[in-house]
N, C-alpha and C positions, 0 to 999 in steps of 0.2 A: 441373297443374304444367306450366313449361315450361320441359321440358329444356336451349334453352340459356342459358336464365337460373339454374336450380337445378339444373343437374348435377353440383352440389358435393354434392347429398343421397341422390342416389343409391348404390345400393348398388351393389357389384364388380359382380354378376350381370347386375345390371339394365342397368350400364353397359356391359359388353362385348357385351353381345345387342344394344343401341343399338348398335354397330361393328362387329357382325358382320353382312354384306351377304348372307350365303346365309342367313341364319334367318330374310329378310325377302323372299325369292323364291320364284317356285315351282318353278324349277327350275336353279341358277346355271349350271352345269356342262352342260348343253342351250343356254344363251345364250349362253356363253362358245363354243360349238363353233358356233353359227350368225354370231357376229362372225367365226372365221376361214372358211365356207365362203364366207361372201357376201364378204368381202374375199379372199380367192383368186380367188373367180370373178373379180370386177372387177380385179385385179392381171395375169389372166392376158387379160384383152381389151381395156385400156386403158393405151396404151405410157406408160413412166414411166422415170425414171433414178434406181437404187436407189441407197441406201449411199451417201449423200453426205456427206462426212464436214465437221463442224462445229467439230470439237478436239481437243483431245492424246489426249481417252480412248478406247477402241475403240467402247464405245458412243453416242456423239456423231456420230450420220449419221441422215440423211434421206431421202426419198424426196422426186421432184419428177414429179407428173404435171398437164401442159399442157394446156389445151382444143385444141381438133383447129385450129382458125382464130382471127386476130385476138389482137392485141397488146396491151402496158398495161393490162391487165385485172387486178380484184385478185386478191389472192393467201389464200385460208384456210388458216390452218395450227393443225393438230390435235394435240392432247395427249391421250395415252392413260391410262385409267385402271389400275387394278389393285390399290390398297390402297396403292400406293410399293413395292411390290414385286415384281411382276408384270405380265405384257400385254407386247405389243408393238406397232411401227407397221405389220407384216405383217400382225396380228390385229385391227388399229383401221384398214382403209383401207373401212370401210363408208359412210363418207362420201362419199367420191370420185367414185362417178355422178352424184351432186346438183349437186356445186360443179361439176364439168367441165361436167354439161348444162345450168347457168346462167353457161357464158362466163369461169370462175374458173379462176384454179390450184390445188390441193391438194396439199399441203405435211405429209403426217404425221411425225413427230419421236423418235427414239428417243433414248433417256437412261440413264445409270448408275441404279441401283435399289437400295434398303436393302435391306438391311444392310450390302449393300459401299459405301456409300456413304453421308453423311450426308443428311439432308433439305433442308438448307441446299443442299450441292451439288448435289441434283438441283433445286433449285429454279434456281440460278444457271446450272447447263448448259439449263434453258427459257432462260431469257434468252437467252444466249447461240447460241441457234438460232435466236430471233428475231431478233436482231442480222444473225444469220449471212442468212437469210432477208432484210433490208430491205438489204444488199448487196450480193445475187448477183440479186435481183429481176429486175432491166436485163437481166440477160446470159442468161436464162430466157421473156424477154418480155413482165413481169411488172412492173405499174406498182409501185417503193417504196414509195410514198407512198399505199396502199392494201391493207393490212395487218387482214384476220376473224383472231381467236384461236376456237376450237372446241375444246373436249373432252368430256369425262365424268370422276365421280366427281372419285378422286385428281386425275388430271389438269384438272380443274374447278380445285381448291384451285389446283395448279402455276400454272396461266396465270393467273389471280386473281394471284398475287403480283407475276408479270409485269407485268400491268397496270399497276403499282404505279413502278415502273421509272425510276429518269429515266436515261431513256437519252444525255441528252448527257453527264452526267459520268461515266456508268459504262462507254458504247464509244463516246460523241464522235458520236454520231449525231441529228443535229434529232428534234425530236418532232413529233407529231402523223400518224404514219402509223399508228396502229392505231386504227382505224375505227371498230370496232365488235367484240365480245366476248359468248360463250355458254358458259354456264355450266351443267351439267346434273348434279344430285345430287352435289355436292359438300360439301365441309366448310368453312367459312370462319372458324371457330373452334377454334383447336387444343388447349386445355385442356382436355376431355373426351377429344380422342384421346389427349393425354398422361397420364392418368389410367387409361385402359383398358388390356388386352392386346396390342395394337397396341403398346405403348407397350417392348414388349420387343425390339422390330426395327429399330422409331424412334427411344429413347432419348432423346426430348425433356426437359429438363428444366425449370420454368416460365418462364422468361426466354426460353430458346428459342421454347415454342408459344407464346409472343405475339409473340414477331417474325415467326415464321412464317405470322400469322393475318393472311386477308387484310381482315377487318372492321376492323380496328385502322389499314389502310393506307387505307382509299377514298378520303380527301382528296387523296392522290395519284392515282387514276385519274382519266384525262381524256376516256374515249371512252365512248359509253355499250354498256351491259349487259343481256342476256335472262339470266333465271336460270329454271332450270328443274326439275322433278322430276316423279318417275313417281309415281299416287296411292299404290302399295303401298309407296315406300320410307318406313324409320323414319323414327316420331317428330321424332327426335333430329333428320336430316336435315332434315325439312321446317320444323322450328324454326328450322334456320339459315340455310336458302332463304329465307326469309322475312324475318330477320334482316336479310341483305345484301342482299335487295331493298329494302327498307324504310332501310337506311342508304343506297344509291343513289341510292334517290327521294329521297331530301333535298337531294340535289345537282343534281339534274334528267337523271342517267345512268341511268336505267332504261329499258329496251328494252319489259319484259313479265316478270310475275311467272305463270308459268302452273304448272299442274299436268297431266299426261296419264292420262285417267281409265283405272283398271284397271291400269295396266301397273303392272312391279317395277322396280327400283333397273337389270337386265340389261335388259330389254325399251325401256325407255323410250329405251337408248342407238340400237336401232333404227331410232327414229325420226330418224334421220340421214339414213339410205336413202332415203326416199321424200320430193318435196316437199309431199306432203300431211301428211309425219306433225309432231308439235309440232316437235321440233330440224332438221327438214327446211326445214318454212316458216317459223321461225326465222334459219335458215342463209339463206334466200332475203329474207329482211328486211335481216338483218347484211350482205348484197352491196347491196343499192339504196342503205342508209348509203354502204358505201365509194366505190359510182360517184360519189355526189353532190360538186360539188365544195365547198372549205371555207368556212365562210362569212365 
């Protein structure tokens, strides 16, 4: 079977265990505590300007940390995962050695989160940081017009819609600044999340998770795509990894369809840290895209 073509036959059980990410690690709650030590460690030795704020709501601010030399350089900006409920950009700055030691900006993003929020809005406050992001770029030293999307899980989903974006009719702003996009165990099909337990915080109803999915949008995205996944994460997920890499390649936006052997759904986000790990030298792919110029 494959679940995200037959997740209409599944049972409750079957389905909520497919979306629940700690029955498919080995330990969530140990990775979730080494995303915030390694991102304190690096928050506290690498200057950055917090709490930038992006909109009306409290939670609409940013973090902006600049490589040490050299200007117009692109800029990745990171979306955090957590179910759409959880995490933060305090907790997800494990990227940030990577992107600064390869001559980048790093740009992590924090957002309103369900339940106090709908899904819709946190999707459209991504946007809207991305906006916010391609024009304050100049005034940070940061070329516009060279624009990485980075996250994990949820935050996979988020930026995926983004993608989707046309950003001149919705903030008046030309396209073609986002470069290049990574995708790391996320969901790209919302009707199995709407189906599940999740579906009590999310409250989607089916109209919604197909707007919200971003397999339904690709013909709108225009930059291309790494899609990624850890080998332990579910079924379910790797069905859909595959799914959206496989709709991308038909467009010729595929980056790389990879899988990172042995790691879990938390583990695999790790590999941001290091440029040797998959989303590491991923990230370091997704920069030599944006340097390049357009053709």
């Amino acid at each position: 079977m494959n679940p995200v073509l037959d997740f209409d036959t599944l049972d409750q059980a079957t389905l909520d265990r497919l979306l629940d990410q700690r029955a498919w690690a080995r330990d969530m709650d140990a990775g979730l505590a080494r995303y915030a030590a390694t991102s304190a460690a690096l928050r506290g030795r690498l200057p950055h300007r917090a709490d930038i704020a992006y909109g009306p709501d409290p939670a609409q601010r940013m973090d902006w940390f600049a490589p040490s030399s050299g200007s117009g350089r692109a800029v990745v900006v990171f979306v955090h995962g957590g179910a759409w409920r959880s995490g933060s950009k305090e907790t997800n700055s494990f990227a940030a050695g990577t992107v600064l030691a390869a001559g980048a900006h790093f740009v992590p993003i924090e957002f309103a989160q369900c339940p106090a929020v709908s899904l819709a809005t946190m999707a459209q406050q991504v946007r809207e940081a991305i906006a916010h992001v391609r024009r304050c770029a100049a005034a940070y030293g940061a070329d516009p017009q060279r624009i990485v999307l980075a996250g994990h899980s949820s935050g996979s989903h988020l930026l995926a819609l983004a993608l989707a974006t046309d950003w001149q009719a919705e903030f008046g702003l030309p396209g073609g600044f986002l470069r290049a996009a990574i995708c790391s165990s996320g969901f790209y099909e919302m009707a199995p999340v709407a189906r599940s337990a999740r579906n009590q915080y999310l409250g989607l109803d089916a109209a919604e998770a197909r707007a919200l999915s971003p397999i339904h949008q690709v013909g709108a995205i225009a930059c291309p795509v790494f899609v990624g996944t850890g080998e332990l994460d579910n079924p379910l997920m790797q069905a859909q990894a595959d799914a959206f890499a496989a709709a991308l390649d038909s467009r010729g936006l595929l980056m790389a369809r990879e899988t990172a052997p042995d790691l879990d759904h938390f583990e695999v986000a790790e590999t941001y840290a290091s440029p040797e790990g998959m989303l590491g030298r991923a990230l370091l792919a997704a920069l030599r895209l944006a340097e390049q110029e357009p053709a």
